[in-house]
C-alpha positions, 0 to 999 in steps of 0.5 A, a space after each residue: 152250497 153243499 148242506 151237511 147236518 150233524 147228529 150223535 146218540 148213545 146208545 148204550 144200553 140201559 140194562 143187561 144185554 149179551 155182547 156180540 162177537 166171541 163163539 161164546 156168551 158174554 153179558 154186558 151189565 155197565 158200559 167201560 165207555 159209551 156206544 155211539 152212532 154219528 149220522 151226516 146228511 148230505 145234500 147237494 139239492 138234486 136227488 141223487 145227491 141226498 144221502 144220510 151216512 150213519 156210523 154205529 159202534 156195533 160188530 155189524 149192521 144187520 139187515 133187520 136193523 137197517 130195515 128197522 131204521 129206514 121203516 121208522 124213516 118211511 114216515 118221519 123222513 118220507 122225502 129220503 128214500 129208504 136207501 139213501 141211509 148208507 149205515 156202517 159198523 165200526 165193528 166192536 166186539 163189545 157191542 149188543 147182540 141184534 139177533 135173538 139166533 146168534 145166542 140162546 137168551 139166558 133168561 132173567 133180566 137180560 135183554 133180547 136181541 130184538 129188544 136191542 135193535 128196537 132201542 138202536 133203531 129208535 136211537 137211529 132214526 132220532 138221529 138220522 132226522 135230527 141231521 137231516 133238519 139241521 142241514 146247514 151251509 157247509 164245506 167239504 175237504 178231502 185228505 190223505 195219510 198215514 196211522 199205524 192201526 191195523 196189522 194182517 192177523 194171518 200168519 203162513 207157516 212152511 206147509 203152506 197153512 195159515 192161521 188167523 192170530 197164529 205164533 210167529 215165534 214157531 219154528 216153521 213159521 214162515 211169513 205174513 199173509 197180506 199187505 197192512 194198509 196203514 192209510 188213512 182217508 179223511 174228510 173235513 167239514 167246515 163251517 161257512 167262516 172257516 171252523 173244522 165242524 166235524 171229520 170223517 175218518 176211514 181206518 182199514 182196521 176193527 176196534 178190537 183192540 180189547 174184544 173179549 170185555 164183559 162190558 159194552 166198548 166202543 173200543 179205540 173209537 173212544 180215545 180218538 174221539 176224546 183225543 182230537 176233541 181235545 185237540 180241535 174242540 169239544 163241538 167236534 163230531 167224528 164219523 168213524 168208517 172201517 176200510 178194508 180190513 177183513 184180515 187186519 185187526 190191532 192185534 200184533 204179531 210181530 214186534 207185540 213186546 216192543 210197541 208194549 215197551 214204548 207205550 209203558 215209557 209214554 205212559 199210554 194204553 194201547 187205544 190211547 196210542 191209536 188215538 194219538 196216532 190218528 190224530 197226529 195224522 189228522 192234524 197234519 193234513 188239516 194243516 195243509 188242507 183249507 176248505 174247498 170253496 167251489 160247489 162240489 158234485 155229490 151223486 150216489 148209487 146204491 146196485 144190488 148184486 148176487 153172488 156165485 154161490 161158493 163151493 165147499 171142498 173137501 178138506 173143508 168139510 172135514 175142517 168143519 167137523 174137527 171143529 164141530 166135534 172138537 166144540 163137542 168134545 169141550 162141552 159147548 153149547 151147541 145151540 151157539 152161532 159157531 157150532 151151527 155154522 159148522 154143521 151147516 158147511 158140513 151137511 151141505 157138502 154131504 148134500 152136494 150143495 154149495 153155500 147158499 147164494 148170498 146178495 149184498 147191496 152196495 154203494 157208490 158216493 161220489 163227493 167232488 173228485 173223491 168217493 166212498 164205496 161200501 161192502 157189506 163183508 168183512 173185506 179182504 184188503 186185496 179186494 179194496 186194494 184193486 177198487 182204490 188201484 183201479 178207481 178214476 176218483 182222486 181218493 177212494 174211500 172203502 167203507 166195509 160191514 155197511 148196510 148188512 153183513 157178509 161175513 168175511 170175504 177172503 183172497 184165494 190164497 187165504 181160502 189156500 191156507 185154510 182156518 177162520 176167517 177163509 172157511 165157508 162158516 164164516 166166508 160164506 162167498 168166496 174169492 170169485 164173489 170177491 172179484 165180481 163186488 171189484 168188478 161192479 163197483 168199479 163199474 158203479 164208480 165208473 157210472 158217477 165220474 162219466 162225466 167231468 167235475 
């Protein structure tokens, strides 16, 4: 039988720290909820088939924190390669900053970028053995649905532009970039008698729903933990996974006033209406869905890719220096990750050299008829869309921001209409990069399920 371990730590962090994920400073100084990492070890007994999958509430998991972790674990835990740990981020924009050159230290008691990776990264470990040692005889089950999360945050106006967050009550505003994905992937995890143990729930959306706090947030990960241990036990864990979602976020742009109303008459936050509805789906599918009783097949690959580098326009270019010098004129810092970026787009087409080539490691994770395949970008759903479209698994779980950080990685036809989110600042591989990860997870998968269950 399949063995699974669980653990859980806060990692909120016990002093002062600056917060990732605005173009500006934020320090953190209390906690509105707690920050949380789950890890799940899974093993199957071959080798390929032992694998730890960890979850952090964080923006991203950078490569230096990834290293950090699997160093503590080279010695701890010497008989898990260092890559069988597939970790991912939740991406919150209330959690620690990680590295000391996304924004100038502001001195005092705040801690560092590199202090708050060594924290994680010990809290991680911790937890990553923990899991490993309490593998016990468990089972496994796999289900789908739907909960109204994520919306495309890209609005298309008559002159073909698009701007991420842009008001759809402008005259020319003409439509919606992008499909919203609303479904929901699900894996149960069952004790031997029968009792839910823990769930692993893939939503193609960031918890952002509040991203400018001046306090560390888990975001809507934290009501849906509260909401369906309410519903199936305190014991519960919860393993969050961020899907595709590199053009979808809470934020409404359309029908925003209305889902307002309804919320005030149910009495709800907007997390807690996420929560609810998440856990709506949940109860629906385990009511239909037993644990599976025969063995199941676990394998996993981790591949390496490069990607072609991208090559910046001109229009962008120019783009890049309105910003820059826009961020001038407001008096910005200019030391700041955002201002750098630009400048960097800008002196490279000045150069006439592309964006620097960008590497990524990927992986694969077969799970009896289903699988689960990572991407360290802020995924356009189109790309994950024609992964999940074209996979031979019965259910494909695409898990983005996992193991590094890409940035975004946008369709040509956000590249077409231009702003954040598709400008090489931020999307430092552009669409052809998008079809090559399809291509070579696909072929990845493809690898696993060559052969019958």
């Amino acid at each position: 039988m399949l063995k699974i371990g669980w653990a859980s730590r806060d990692f909120t962090p016990l002093q002062p720290a600056m917060i990732q994920g605005q173009k500006h400073i934020r320090i953190g100084r209390d906690a509105a909820d707690p920050l949380m990492l789950t890890a799940l070890a899974l093993d199957g007994a071959a080798p390929d088939s032992q694998v730890v999958l960890v979850s952090f509430d964080l923006a991203m998991v950078l490569n230096p924190l990834q290293d950090a972790i699997r160093e503590r674990l080279r010695t701890r835990l010497p008989e898990l390669p260092g890559d069988a740990v597939i970790m991912n981020a939740t991406h919150t924009h209330d959690g620690p900053v990680l590295d000391d050159s996304f924004y100038p230290h502001p001195g005092g008691d705040i801690m560092t970028g590199t202090a708050a990776l060594n924290w994680i990264a010990d809290k991680a470990a911790d937890a990553v053995v923990e899991a490993w040692e309490k593998r016990t005889p468990r089972l496994l089950s796999r289900a789908f649905g739907h909960a109204v999360v994520g919306h495309n945050r890209r609005a298309v106006y008559a002159n073909g532009q698009a701007l991420m967050y842009g008001r759809t009550n402008d005259p020319t505003f003409s439509h919606i970039e992008g499909y919203e994905d609303h479904s929901l992937d699900m894996l149960f995890v069952y004790e031997p008698d029968g009792r839910l143990s823990g769930v692993v729930l893939d939503i193609p959306c960031p918890s952002q729903v509040e991203e400018h706090l001046k306090q560390f947030s888990a975001d809507y990960w934290h009501e849906v933990r509260i909401e369906l241990r309410q519903r199936f036990g305190r014991h519960l864990q919860v393993l969050p996974l961020c899907g595709a979602a590199g053009d979808q976020s809470p934020h409404f742009l359309l029908y925003g006033r209305q889902e307002e109303e309804m919320r005030k008459r149910r009495g709800l936050t907007e997390r807690q209406e996420i929560a609810v509805r998440v856990a709506d789906a949940v109860a629906r599918a385990l009511i239909c869905t037993p644990p599976h009783s025969g063995d199941i097949t676990i394998a996993h690959r981790c591949k390496r890719l490069a990607f072609s580098p991208r090559t910046i326009t001109r229009g962008e270019r120019d783009w890049a220096m309105t910003a820059l010098n826009d961020s001038i004129k407001h008096g910005e810092q200019q030391d700041l990750w955002w201002p750098k970026m630009l400048r960097d787009v800008a002196e490279r087409f000045d150069r006439g050299e592309p964006m620097a080539q960008k590497q990524a490691e990927i992986h694969v994770l077969r799970l009896g008829d289903a699988v689960l395949a990572t991407s360290p970008f802020e995924l356009y759903q189109d790309f994950g869309l024609q992964i999940k479209a074209r996979s031979p698994a019965a259910q494909t779980l695409i898990v983005q921001l996992a193991c590094g950080s890409g940035l975004y990685l946008p369709t040509q036809r956000a590249v077409d209409g231009g702003h954040y989110g598709a400008h090489p600042a931020v999307a430092p591989v552009g669409p052809n990069g998008g079809r090559e990860l399809v291509e070579a997870t696909l072929a990845a998968i493809g690898e696993l399920f060559s052969k019958p269950v």
